[in-house]
C-alpha positions as CSV (number, residue, x, y, z in Angstrom):
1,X,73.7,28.5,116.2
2,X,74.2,32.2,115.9
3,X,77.4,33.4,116.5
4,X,77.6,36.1,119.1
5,X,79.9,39.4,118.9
6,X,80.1,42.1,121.2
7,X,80.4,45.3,119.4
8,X,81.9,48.2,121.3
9,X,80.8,51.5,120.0
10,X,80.9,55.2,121.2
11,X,81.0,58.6,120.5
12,X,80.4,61.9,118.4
13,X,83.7,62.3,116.6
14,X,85.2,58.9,117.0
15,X,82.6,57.7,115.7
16,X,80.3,59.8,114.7
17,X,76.2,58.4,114.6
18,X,76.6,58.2,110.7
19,X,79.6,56.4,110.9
20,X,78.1,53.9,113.9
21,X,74.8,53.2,111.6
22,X,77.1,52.1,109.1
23,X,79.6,50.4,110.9
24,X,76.6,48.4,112.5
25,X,74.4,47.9,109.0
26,X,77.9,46.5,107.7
27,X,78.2,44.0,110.0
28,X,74.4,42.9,110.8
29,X,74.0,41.7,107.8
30,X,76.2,39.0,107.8
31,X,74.3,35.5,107.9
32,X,74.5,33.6,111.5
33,X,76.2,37.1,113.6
34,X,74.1,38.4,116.2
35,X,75.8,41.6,117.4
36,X,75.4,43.0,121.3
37,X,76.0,47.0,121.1
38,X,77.8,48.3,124.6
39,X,79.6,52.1,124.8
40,X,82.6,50.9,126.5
41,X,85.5,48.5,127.2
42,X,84.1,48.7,130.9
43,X,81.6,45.6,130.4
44,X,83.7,43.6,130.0
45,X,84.3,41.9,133.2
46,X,80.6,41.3,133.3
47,X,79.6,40.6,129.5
48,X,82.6,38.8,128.3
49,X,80.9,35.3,128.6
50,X,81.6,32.0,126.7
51,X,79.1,32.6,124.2
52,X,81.1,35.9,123.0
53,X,83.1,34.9,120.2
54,X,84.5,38.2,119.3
55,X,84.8,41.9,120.2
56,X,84.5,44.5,117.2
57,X,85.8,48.0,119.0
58,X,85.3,51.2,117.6
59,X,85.8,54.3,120.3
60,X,87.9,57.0,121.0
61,X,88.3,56.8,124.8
62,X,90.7,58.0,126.5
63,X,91.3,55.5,129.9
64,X,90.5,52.0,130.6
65,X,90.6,50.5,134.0
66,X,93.0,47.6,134.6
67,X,90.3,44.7,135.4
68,X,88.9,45.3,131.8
69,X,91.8,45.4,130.0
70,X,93.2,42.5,131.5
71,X,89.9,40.7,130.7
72,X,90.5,42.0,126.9
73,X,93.7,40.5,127.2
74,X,92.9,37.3,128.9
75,X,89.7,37.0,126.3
76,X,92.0,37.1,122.9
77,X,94.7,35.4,124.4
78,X,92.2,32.4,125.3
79,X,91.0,32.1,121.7
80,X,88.7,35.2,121.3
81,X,88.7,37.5,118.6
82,X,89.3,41.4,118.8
83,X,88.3,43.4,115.2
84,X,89.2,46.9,116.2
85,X,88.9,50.1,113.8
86,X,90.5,53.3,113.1
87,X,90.8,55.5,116.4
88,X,91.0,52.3,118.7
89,X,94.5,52.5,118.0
90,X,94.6,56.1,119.3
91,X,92.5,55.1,123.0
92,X,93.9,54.6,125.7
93,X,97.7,55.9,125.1
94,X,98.9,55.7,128.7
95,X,98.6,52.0,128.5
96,X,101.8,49.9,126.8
97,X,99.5,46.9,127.1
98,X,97.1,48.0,124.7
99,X,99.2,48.4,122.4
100,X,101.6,45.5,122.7
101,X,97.6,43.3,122.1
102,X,96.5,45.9,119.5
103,X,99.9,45.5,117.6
104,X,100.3,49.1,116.8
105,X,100.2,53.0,118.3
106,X,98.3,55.8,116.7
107,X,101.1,58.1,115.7
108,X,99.3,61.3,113.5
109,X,97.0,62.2,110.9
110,X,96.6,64.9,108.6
111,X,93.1,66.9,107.0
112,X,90.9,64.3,105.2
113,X,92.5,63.3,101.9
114,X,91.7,60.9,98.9
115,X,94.3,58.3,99.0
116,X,94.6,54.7,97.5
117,X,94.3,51.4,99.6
118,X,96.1,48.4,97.8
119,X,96.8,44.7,98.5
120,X,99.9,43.5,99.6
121,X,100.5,39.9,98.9
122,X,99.3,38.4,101.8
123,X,95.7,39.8,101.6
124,X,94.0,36.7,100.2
125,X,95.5,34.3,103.0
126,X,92.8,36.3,105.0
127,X,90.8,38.7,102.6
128,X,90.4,36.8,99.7
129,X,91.0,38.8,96.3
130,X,89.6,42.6,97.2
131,X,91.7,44.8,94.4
132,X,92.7,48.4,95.2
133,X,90.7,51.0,95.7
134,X,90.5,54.9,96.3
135,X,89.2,56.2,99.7
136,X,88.4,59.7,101.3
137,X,89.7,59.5,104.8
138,X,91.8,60.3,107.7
139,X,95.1,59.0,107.2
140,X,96.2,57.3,110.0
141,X,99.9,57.3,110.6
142,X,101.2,54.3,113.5
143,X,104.4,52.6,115.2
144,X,103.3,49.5,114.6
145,X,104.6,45.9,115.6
146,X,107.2,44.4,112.2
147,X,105.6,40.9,113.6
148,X,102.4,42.5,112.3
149,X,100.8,40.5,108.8
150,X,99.8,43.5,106.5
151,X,97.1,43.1,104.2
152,X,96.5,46.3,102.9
153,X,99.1,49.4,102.7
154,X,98.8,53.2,101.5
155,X,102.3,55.3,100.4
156,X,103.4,58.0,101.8
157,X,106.6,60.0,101.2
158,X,107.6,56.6,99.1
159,X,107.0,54.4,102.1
160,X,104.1,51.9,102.7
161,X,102.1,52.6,105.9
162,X,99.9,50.0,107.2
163,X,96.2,50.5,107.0
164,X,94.6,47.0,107.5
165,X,96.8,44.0,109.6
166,X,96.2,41.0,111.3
167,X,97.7,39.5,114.3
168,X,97.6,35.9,116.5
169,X,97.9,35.8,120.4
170,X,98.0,33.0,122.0
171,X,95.1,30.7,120.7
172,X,93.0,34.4,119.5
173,X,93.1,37.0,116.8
174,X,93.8,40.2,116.3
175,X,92.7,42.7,113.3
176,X,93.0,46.4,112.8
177,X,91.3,48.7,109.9
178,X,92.4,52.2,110.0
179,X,89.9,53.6,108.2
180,X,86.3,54.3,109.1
181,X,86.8,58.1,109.7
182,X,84.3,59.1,107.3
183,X,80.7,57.9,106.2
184,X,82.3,57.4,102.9
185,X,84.9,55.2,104.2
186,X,82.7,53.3,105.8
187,X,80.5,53.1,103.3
188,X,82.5,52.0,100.3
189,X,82.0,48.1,99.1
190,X,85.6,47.1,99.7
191,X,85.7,48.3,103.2
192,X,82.9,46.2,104.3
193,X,84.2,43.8,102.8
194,X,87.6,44.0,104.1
195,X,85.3,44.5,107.4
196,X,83.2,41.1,106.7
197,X,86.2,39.6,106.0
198,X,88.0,40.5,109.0
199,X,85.9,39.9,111.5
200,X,85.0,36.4,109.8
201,X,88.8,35.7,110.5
202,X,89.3,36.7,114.1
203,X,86.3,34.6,115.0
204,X,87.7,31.5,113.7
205,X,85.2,31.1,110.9
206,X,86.2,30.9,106.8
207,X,85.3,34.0,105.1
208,X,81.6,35.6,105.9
209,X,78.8,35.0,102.9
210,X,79.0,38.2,100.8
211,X,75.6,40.0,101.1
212,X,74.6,43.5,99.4
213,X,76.3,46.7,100.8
């Protein structure tokens, strides 16, 4: 039986099209998915059904009305898994809630840059053995939740900021990706992995089959 994912997708800068084909050919071709494409959190009071397993969310939007985030809330909390990426932690910013479930707050970023992504020593509990690699991105800078596992790490100013980390609430799962800005980014083998990986996790399930990038 296929395994059904809701994936949450929108817009020109956060994402860009590029960036959503890519996003979408990352994850479609992982054996026994099927993937249901909406714009917005909004649905989700009518699409979150039982068959959903888990909700990948990519979008940069600004407000989100109460009934759907409580139905986000009362979806992961119930067992459901949420895979969200780059500028989801940067929606919604007048809601505490969103970030108390997300586990962490968009902060800053600077220009595009080429920085290194590396392990930390919990990534193959989750990830398996992806080594570290360079990356062309937005750097994305967060206040973030210390109960937070943390896969994956960048340094800046000799301190190690977050860039991929995991999360359980209540009987669901939580992961974030920071990256994704870019087509590169999106693009690169070890981020659809780390992508694959992820979402495999949050939906309960061992590690995805590796197909081609």
């Amino acid at each position: 039986m296929e395994k059904l994912v809701l994936l949450v997708s929108d817009g020109v800068v956060h994402p860009s099209l590029l960036v959503r084909f890519w996003l979408r050919r990352a994850l479609i071709a992982m054996p026994g998915y099927r993937f249901r494409r909406v714009a917005s959190l909004e649905v989700l009071p009518e699409r979150l059904l039982a068959p959903v397993g888990a909700v990948v969310l990519y979008v940069h939007h600004d407000t989100i009305s109460l009934p759907a985030l409580e139905q986000l809330e009362e979806f992961v909390g119930g067992g459901g898994g949420l895979l969200a990426i780059h500028s989801a932690s940067a929606s919604f910013s007048q809601e505490e809630r969103w970030f108390e479930l997300l586990g962490g707050r968009f902060v800053e970023h600077g220009p595009i840059e080429q920085f290194e992504v590396r392990p930390s020593e919990l990534q193959g509990s989750t990830f398996g053995e992806i080594p570290p690699f360079s990356v062309r991105d937005e750097l994305y800078r967060h206040e973030y939740d210390l109960d937070n596992r943390v896969h994956f790490y960048t340094e800046v100013g000799g301190e190690q900021e977050p860039v991929v980390w995991t999360r359980s609430l209540g009987s669901g799962r939580v992961c974030y990706c920071a990256l994704g800005h870019t087509v590169g980014s999106m693009r690169h083998p070890q981020m659809v992995q780390i992508l694959r990986r992820g979402l495999a996790w949050v939906y309960g399930d061992p590690p995805a089959e590796e197909t081609p990038v």
